[in-house]
Structure formats: C-alpha cells, structure tokens
C-alpha positions in Angstrom: -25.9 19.4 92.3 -23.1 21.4 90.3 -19.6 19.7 90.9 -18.2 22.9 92.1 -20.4 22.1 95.4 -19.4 18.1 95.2 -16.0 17.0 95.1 -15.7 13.7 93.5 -16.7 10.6 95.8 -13.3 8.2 94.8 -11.5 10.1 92.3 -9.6 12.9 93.1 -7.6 14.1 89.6 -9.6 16.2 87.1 -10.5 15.0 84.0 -9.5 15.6 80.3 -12.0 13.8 77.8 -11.2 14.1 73.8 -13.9 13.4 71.9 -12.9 11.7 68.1 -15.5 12.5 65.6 -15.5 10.1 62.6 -12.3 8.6 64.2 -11.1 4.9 62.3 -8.7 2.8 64.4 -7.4 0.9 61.7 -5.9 4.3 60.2 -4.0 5.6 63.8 -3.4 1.8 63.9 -1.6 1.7 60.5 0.3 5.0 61.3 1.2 3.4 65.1 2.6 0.3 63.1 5.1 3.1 61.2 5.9 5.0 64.3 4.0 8.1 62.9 1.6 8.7 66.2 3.8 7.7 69.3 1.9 10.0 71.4 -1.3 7.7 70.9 0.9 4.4 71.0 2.0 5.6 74.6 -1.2 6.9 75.6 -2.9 3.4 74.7 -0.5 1.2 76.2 -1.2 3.5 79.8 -4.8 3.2 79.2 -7.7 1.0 80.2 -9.0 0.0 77.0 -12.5 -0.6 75.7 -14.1 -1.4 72.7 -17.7 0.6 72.2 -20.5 -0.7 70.6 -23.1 1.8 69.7 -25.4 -0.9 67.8 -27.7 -0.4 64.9 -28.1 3.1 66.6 -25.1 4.6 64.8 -26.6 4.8 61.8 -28.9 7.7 63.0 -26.5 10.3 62.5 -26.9 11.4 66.0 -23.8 9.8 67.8 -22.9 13.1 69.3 -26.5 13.7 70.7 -26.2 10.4 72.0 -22.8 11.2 73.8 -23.9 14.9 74.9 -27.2 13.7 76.5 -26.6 10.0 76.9 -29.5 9.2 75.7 -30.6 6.6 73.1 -33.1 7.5 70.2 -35.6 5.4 72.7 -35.3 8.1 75.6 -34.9 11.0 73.7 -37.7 10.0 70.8 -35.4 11.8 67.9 -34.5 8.8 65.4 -33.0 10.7 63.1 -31.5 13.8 62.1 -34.5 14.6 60.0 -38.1 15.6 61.1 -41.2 15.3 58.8 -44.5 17.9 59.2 -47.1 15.6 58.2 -49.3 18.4 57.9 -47.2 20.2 55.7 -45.1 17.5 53.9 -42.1 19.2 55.0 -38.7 18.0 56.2 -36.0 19.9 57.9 -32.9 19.0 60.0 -33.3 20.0 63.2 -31.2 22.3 65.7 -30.7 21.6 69.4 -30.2 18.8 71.4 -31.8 17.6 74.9 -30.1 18.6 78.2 -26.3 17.6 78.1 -25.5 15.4 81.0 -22.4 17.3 82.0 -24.9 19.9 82.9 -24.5 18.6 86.7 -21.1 19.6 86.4 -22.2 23.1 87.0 -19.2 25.5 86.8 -16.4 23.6 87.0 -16.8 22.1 83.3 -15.7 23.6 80.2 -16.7 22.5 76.6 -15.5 22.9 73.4 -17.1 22.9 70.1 -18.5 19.6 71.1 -21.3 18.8 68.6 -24.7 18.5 69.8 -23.8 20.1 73.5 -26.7 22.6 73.9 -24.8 25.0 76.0 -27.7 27.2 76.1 -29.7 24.7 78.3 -27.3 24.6 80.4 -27.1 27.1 83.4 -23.0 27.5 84.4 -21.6 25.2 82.2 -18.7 27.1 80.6 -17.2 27.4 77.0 -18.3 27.4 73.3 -19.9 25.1 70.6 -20.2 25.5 66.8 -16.9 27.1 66.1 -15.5 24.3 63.5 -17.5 20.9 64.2 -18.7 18.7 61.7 -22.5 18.5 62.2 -22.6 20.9 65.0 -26.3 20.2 65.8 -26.9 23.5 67.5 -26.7 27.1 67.2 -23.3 28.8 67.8 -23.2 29.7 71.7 -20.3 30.6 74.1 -20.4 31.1 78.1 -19.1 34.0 78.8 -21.1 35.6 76.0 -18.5 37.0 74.0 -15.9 34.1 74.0 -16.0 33.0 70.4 -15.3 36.8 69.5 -12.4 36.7 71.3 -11.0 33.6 70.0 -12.0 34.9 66.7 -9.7 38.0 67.7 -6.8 35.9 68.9 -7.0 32.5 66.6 -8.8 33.9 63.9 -11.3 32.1 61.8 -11.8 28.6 61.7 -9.5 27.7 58.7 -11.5 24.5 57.2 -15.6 26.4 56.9 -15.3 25.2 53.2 -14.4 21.8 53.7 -16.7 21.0 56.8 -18.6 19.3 54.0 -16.3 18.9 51.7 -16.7 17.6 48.0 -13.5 16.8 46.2 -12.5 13.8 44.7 -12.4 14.5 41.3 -10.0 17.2 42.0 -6.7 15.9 43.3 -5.5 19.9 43.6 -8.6 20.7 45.4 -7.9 17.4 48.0 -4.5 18.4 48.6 -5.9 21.9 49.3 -8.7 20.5 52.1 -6.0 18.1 53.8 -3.8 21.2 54.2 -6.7 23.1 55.8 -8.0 20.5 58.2 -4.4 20.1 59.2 -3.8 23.7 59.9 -7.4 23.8 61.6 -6.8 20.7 63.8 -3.3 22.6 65.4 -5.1 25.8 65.7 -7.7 23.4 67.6 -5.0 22.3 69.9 -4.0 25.9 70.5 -7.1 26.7 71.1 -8.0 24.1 73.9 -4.3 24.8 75.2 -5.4 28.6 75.6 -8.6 27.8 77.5 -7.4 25.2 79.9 -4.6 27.2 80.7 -4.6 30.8 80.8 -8.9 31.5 80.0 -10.3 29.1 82.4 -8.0 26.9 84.1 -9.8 26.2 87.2 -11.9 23.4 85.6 -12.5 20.1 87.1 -13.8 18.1 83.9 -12.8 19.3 80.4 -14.5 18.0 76.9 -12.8 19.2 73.6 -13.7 17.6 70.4 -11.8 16.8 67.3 -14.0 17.1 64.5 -11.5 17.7 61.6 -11.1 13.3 61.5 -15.1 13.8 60.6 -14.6 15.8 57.9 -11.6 14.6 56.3 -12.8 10.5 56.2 -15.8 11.4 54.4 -14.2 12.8 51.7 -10.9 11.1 51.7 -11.4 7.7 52.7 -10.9 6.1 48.9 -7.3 7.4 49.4 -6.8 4.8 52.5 -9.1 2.1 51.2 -7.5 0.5 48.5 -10.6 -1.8 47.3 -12.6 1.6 46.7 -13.4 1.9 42.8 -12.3 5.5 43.2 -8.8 4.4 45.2 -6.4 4.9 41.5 -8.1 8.2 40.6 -5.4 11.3 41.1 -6.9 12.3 44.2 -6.5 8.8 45.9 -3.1 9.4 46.8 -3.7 12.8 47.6 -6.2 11.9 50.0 -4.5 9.2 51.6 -1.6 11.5 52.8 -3.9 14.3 53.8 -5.6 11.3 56.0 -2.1 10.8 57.5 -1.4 14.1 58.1 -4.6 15.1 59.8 -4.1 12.0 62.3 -0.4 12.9 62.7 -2.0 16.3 64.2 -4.3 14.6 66.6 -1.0 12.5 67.9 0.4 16.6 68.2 -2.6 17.0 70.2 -2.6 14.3 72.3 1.2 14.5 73.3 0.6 18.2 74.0 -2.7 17.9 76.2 -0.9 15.2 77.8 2.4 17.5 79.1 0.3 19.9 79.7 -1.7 18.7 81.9 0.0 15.7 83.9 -2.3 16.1 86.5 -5.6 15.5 84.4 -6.9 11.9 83.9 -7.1 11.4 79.9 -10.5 10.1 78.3 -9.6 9.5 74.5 -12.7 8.1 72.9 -15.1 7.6 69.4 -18.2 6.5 69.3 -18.1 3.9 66.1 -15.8 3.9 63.0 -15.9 4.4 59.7 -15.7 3.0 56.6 -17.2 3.0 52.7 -20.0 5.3 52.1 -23.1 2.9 51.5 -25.7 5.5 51.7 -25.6 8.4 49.9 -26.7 7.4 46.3 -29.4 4.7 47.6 -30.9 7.3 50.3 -30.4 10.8 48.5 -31.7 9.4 45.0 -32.0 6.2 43.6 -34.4 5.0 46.3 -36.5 8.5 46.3 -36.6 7.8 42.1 -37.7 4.2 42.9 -40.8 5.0 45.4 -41.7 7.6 42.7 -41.3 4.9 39.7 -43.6 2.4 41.8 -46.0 5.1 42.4 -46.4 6.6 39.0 -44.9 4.0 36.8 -42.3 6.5 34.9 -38.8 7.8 35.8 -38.0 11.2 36.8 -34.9 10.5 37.3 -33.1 9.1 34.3 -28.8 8.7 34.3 -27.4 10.4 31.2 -25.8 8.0 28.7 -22.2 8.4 29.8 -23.3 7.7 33.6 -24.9 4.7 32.2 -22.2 3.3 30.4 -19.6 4.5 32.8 -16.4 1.8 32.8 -16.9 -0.5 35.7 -20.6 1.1 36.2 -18.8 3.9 38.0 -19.6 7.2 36.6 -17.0 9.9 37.1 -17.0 13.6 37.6 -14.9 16.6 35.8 -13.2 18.5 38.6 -15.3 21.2 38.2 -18.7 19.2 38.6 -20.2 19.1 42.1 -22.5 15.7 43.1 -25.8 18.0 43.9 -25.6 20.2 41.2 -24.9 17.3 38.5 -27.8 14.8 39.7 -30.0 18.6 39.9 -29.1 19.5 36.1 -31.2 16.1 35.4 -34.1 16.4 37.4 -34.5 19.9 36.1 -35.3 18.5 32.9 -39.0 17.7 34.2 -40.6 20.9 35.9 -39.5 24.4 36.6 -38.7 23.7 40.3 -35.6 22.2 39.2 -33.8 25.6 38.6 -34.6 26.7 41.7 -33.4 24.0 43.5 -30.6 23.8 41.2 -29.3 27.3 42.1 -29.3 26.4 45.8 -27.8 23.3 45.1 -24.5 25.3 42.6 -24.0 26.7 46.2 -23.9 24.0 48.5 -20.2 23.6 49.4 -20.5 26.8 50.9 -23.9 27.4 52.4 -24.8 24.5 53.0 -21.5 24.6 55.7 -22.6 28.3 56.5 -26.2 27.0 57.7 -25.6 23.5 58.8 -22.6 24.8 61.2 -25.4 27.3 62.7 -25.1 30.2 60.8 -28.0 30.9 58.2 -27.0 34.3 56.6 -30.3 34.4 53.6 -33.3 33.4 52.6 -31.6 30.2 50.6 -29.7 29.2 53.3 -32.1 28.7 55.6 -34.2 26.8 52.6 -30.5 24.5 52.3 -31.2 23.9 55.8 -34.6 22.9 55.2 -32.9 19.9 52.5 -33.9 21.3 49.9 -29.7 20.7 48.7 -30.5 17.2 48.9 -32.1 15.4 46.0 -34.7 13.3 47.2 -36.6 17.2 48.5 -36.7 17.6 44.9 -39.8 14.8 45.0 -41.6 16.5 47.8 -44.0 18.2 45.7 -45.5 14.7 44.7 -45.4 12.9 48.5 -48.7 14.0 48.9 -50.0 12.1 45.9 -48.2 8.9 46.7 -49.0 6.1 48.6 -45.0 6.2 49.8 -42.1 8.2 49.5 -38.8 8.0 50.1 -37.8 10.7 53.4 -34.7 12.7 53.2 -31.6 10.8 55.2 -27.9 10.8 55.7 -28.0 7.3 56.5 -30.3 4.1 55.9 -33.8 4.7 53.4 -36.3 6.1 55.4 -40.0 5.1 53.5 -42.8 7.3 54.8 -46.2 5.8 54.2 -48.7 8.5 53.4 -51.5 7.3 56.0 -55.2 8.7 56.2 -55.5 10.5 59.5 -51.6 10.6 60.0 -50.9 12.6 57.1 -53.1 15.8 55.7 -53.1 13.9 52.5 -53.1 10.5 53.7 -54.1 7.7 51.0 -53.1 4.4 52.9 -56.1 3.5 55.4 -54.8 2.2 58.7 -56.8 -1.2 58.0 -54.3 -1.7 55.0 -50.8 -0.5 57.0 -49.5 -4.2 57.5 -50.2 -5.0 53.7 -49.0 -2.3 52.0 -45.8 -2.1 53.9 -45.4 -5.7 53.2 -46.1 -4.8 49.2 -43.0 -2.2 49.2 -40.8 -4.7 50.9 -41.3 -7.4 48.4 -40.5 -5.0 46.0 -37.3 -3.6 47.9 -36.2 -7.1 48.1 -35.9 -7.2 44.1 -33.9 -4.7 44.2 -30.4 -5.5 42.7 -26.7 -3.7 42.4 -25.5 -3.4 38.5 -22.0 -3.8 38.9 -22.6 -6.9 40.9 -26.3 -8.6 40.8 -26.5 -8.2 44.3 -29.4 -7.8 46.3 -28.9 -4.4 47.5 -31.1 -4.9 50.4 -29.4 -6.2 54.0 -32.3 -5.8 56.1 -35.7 -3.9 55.9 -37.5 -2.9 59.8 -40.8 -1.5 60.7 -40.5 1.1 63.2 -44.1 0.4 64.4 -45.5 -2.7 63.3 -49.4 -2.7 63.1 -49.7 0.9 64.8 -49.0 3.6 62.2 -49.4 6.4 65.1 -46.6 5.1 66.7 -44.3 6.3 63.7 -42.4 9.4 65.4 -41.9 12.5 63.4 -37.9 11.7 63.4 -38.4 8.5 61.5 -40.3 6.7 58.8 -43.1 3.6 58.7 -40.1 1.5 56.7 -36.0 1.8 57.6 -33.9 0.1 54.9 -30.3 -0.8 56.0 -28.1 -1.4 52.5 -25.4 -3.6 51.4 -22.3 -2.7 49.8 -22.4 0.9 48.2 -24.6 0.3 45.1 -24.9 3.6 42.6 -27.6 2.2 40.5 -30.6 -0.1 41.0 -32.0 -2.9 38.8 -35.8 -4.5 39.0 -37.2 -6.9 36.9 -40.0 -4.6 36.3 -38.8 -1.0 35.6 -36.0 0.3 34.0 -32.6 0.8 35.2 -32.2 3.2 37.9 -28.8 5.0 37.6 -25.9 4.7 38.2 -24.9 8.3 39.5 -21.2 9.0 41.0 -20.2 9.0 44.6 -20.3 11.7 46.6 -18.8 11.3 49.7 -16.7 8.1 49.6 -16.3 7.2 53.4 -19.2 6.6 55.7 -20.3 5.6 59.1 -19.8 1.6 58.3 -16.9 1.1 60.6 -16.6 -1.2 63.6 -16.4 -0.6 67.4 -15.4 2.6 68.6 -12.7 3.0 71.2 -12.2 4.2 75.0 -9.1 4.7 77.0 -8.9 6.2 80.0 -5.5 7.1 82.0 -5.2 7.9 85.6 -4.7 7.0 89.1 -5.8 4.1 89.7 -6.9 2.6 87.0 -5.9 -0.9 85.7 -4.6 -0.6 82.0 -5.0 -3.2 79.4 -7.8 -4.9 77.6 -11.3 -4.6 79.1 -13.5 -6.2 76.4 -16.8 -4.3 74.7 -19.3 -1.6 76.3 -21.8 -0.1 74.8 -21.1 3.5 73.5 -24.0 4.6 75.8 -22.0 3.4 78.5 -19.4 6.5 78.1 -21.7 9.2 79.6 -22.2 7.2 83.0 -18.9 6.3 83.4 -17.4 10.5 82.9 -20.9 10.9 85.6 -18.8 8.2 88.1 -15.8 9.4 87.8 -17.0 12.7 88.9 -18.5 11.4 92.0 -22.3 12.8 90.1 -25.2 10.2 90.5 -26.1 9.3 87.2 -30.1 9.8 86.4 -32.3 7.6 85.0 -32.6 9.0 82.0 -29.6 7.9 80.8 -28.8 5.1 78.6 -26.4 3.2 79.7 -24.3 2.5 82.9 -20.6 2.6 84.2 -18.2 0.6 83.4 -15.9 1.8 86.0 -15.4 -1.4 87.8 -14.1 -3.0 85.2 -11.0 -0.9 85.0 -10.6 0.9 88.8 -8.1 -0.5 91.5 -8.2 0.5 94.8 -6.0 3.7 96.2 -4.4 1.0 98.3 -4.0 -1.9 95.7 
C-alpha cells in the first residue's frame, strides 16, 4: 500500500536518509579528530549508532542493489555485476536492478541519483537516477519525465562525468584537477537535493539522496591517505590526500545544511562497508586471465615489458600521459590483430567508458565498452571456448568459469570430472605467489556449486578466488613470471564495517553494536509503519535504538 494512504504506525516525523557510497570512517574520523567536519561530529553524538556488516557479500560490487532492493545475491540470484552467455561466450555488465523496496512508499518518496534504484519499475515513486553516481546500475530515468532536463537547465551538467572513473595518479596536476571537480560536484549535489525537498517536491514523507562523489574519489585517491601504499610518496600522493579532505569537508556542508533545513526530518546517515587498498584489479583484470591461459596452453600472452619487470620495489610506474588499459592493451596487441581494436576502445576509456557505464551509450564502441571489452581479461575471450577454464571478467574477487559439456556450447570438462578438475586449478592457485613479498597470493578459494555444475548462475563462476594483499605480479614454480603491471585504481572495497546513525524522536542515541547491512532496508520499511515482505534480507533493528513517546 503506498504510504500516501498509510501514515506511519509509531513514528510520526518524515525521514531524510543519505546514502555514502564508498564512504571510509577512519578518513571523516581523522578530519572529526581536527575539527574539520563538526556537522558529522554533532550529528554522530545525536545519533543511534550501528556498525553494518555486509559479509563476504560486499565483494560483489552490488552494495547499492543490495540496499535498493534489500535483497541478498541469494534472493535476487545476481552474484555479480557481470553475466556470462554460455552459448555465446559473452560477458556484459548488466543494467537494472529488481523492484526497489521504497516502491511501497508510493508517492510520498522522492529519490535521488541513488544507484541501482530502478525508478522505472516503480509506479509513483518520484525523482531521478543516473545524473552523477558512481556505478549507477540503470538507465538514466526521472519521474516527472522531464526532471533531469530541468535540473540540467537550472544546475547545469554534472561537473565530475570524467572523473566518475577516474585514472590519475601518475599525474599529480590531473588529481588536483578531479578533487576540484568532485568538490564542486558534491555542493552542486547539496543544492540540488536542497532544491527538490524544498521548493520541487517538498511534500515528501521519506527522502533518499546519495553521495556518490566519496565513491569516486577513494578509488583513485586513496594512496594520498594511506601512507603504507607503495604509491603514497609519488607527487600525486599529497595531492590526493587533500582532495580526499576536501571532498569529505563537502559532505560535512551537506549534512549541516540538510540538517537546518529540515529540523523536522529524522536523519538516516549510512554506508554499506568501507574501503580500503585496491587488492583486485591487477589479479582479476589480468594476471589471473594470463594465468588460466598459461595453464591451458602452456605459453604467455601476456608478457610485462622489461622496465615493468624490473621496476624498483616490483612496482612499475606510469608517465602521466599513460592510461592503465591502454598500456597493458599495447602488450597484448603484440599477439593477434584483435588487439588494435580493443586497443582503440580502450585509448578512450576515461571517457566512454563513464559515458556508457553512467547509462548513456552514444556509439557503436560504447556500447561494446559496456560489453567489457575495456577490460583486459575480454581480450582472452576469443580462446574461452578452447580452454578447459578461463578467467571471467570482475571488479572484485577471480571469477574461474569452467567450460562444462552441456553447460557451455563448447564445453570440454564432462560433469563426471567437475569435482576433479576444479580441485586441479585450486592446487595450482594455491602456488601462486606475490614477487615483492613471497606470499601466497591466495586467501581463500570457494565453489559456488560444489558437485552440481548446473547450479553455477549466469552472474557467477564454478571457482571465486578472494586475494591477499594487492599483488601486481604472480610467481609459480612452473611457468614464468607473470607481471608485475602498475596499479590502476589504488583504493578498493577492503574496508571494515559500514556505519548507521539515525536521529529523531525518540530514539535512544549511543552505541548499538553490529547489524548486518541488509538490515538497513527493513529498518527505513519500520520506521515508515510499511510491513516489510519476505523477500527481503534482513530485518529491523529498530528495537534496539527506539524509546517509547512516553519514556
């Protein structure tokens, strides 16, 4: 029932929820300790306060589709942000999202640019998505239909498109350039949600607004505020550590403003993990695609240029004008023609690849950038079909598809040998080793189906391989050196516990332990007095926190 028809069964004040995407506590925390974010400070100290663990399912990708629906991979079925054709050997990131869950709140809601909110599948549910968020996960949309053209009219154009996925530390002019965007773009943010909760719709009984810029600032910057990080003393380093600062310093502008404005509204502030190092990129983009191919074929087609390979500290670096894709691309060309197509996609992938993964495809190459073909390990496709197992596109963890006989249209693993071979690559992932440290590179390896190769979804693959530390190069005793390559982006979804804090009537403020991030979703759902369905995840954690009107 939409909430317009239902007021709320205890609570009687509206409610303001900010989402932080790729929010890290120990940054605000660090800026808190120096009296740089006393909005936050205040807003925390009136808060109930909960830590949220969203468990080994972070490292999907998906923590916005998980918050939107409030669903975990195991309701919705998507595992990843990745889907494989095993008819046609293709993989492609997928757009939309299952039925958001503020969908009961009818008319009364309004959304902005929260990723993964598939407006379109709701049927009153007001305001716009994929305007400036970082991994948008659907199509550009606004309710009424011609809202974003007229915040394009009155705010202009989203200030940060270039830096959405931004590439830039070997350039310490070209980081000071991004901060200043993402800083500019979180304010116009704040104007923006000002302009809608006040004067466009103000009649709104639960609000969502989501702060993306944190998302696509960490990734890039976070050697500037981590001072272990091998890249931490380059130029940039510095650079990026103040545009960090000066990005959260805008989110305390934000929250102070929200919070005058609205003094009526109950305040959700809330992320769904941290952050931390980037341990994925290099494993899962190439040097675990070149090792499936090495242990299939027994030769490299990937081999690191001398200078990589004898980089100081087994770091490679990059001139400011080389970009990550188009450097480990210039490589692989080397070994068939494909390469130069790929490699004139990948030249362009700091823009189009923001144009089409923010929803907005314009050509025939963008639509293929959207279909991974930017990322390295696509460059192996054309051989999956004649391996045994290959290594799946991924953002996150290794994802090893096994290429099974009546699974796949090329299958050459029969079902009677699933258990074995898988168990074959995993005693030779476990011999995998990091250069720079002689570490085992390998923290855990887990079978999405054990025994039961049909059970593999189309979102995941037969083998998921979680890393440890950020290795750029592997070693096995029985092949050559793999790598190193450089970083690309330098902070990652590693962090710890995200964070909840909720201010309003009646609520008791302090310390309320852990939750599960799942739990977020129900607990908006009770507040609003809306039953929450089964089909969510998790459950609310409102008693933990709420105190009696009379108390």
């Amino acid at each position: 029932m939409p909430l317009h028809t239902m007021p709320p069964r205890s609570m009687s004040q509206r409610l303001l929820i900010i989402g932080l995407d790729g929010y890290e506590a120990s940054i605000a925390d660090t800026l808190i300790s120096r009296g740089k974010m006393p909005h936050l400070e205040r807003l925390q100290t009136q808060s109930a306060r909960l830590q949220l663990d969203h468990g080994a399912f972070k490292r999907t990708g998906l923590a916005w589709q998980h918050f939107s629906t409030g669903q975990a991979p195991d309701k919705s079925g998507i595992w990843s942000a990745v889907n494989f054709d095993p008819k046609s050997y293709n993989a492609r990131q997928l757009a939309g999202a299952p039925i958001p869950f503020l969908e009961q709140a009818g008319s009364r809601a309004v959304v902005i640019d929260a990723p993964y909110f598939d407006l379109r599948k709701t049927e009153n549910v007001r305001g716009f998505v994929n305007w400036g968020a970082h991994d948008p996960g659907v199509e550009a949309f606004s309710r009424p239909a011609h809202l974003l053209e007229e915040i394009g009219y009155r705010f202009g154009d989203y200030p940060a498109q270039e830096d959405i996925y931004g590439f830039v530390w070997p350039d310490a002019a070209r980081t000071a350039d991004a901060a200043s965007r993402l800083t500019r773009s979180l304010d116009l943010r704040t104007d923006i949600t000002a302009w809608m909760l006040s004067d466009k719709m103000p009649d709104w009984d639960v609000a969502l607004t989501v702060v993306s810029e944190l998302h696509s600032a960490i990734e890039p910057f976070w050697h500037g505020f981590d001072e272990t990080h091998p890249l931490h003393d380059l130029p940039s380093g510095a650079v990026a550590r103040e545009g960090l600062e000066s990005i959260y310093i805008a989110l305390d502008r934000m929250i102070g403003r929200m919070t005058e404005l609205y003094p009526d509204a109950a305040i959700l502030l809330f992320s769904m993990h941290g952050m931390g190092a980037n341990d994925a990129d290099a494993p899962s983009m190439i040097l675990l695609p070149e090792f499936m191919y090495r242990l299939q074929f027994g030769k490299p087609l990937f081999q690191a240029p001398a200078h990589w390979a004898h980089a100081r500290n087994g770091v490679p670096l990059l001139a400011t004008n080389e970009r990550w894709e188009s450097s480990i691309f210039q490589i692989l060309k080397r070994h068939r023609p494909l390469g130069s197509r790929i490699m004139r996609k990948a030249g362009r992938v700091g823009q189009a690849l923001g144009r089409v993964m923010s929803g907005q495809p314009t050509d025939e190459d963008a639509r293929a950038e959207f279909g991974l073909d930017w990322m390295p390990s696509s460059y192996y496709r054309p051989h999956w079909p004649q391996m045994r197992a290959f290594a799946l596109p991924s953002y996150y963890d290794g994802r090893i598809r096994l290429n099974v006989a009546g699974r796949e249209a090329r299958g050459m693993v029969d079902p009677v040998e699933y258990e074995a071979e898988c168990a074959r690559i995993e005693r030779e992932l476990l011999q995998l080793t990091d250069p720079r440290t002689g570490e085992a590179v390998v923290e855990e390896i887990m079978r999405t189906s054990p025994g039961d190769p049909s059970g593999v979804p189309d979102s995941d693959g037969d083998i998921v391989v979680i890393w440890r530390g950020d290795a750029l190069g592997f070693n096995h005793p029985n092949m050559s050196g793999i790598g190193p390559v450089p970083y690309r982006r330098t902070g990652g979804h590693t962090g710890g516990h995200g964070e909840f804090m909720l201010r309003g009537d009646n609520i008791n403020a302090g310390e309320h332990g852990i939750a599960s991030a799942f739990d977020v979703a129900p607990t908006i759902e009770d507040w609003l007095g809306v039953d929450t369905p089964a089909s969510l995840s998790g459950q609310s954690v409102m008693s933990r926190f709420k105190v009696s009107a009379d108390a």
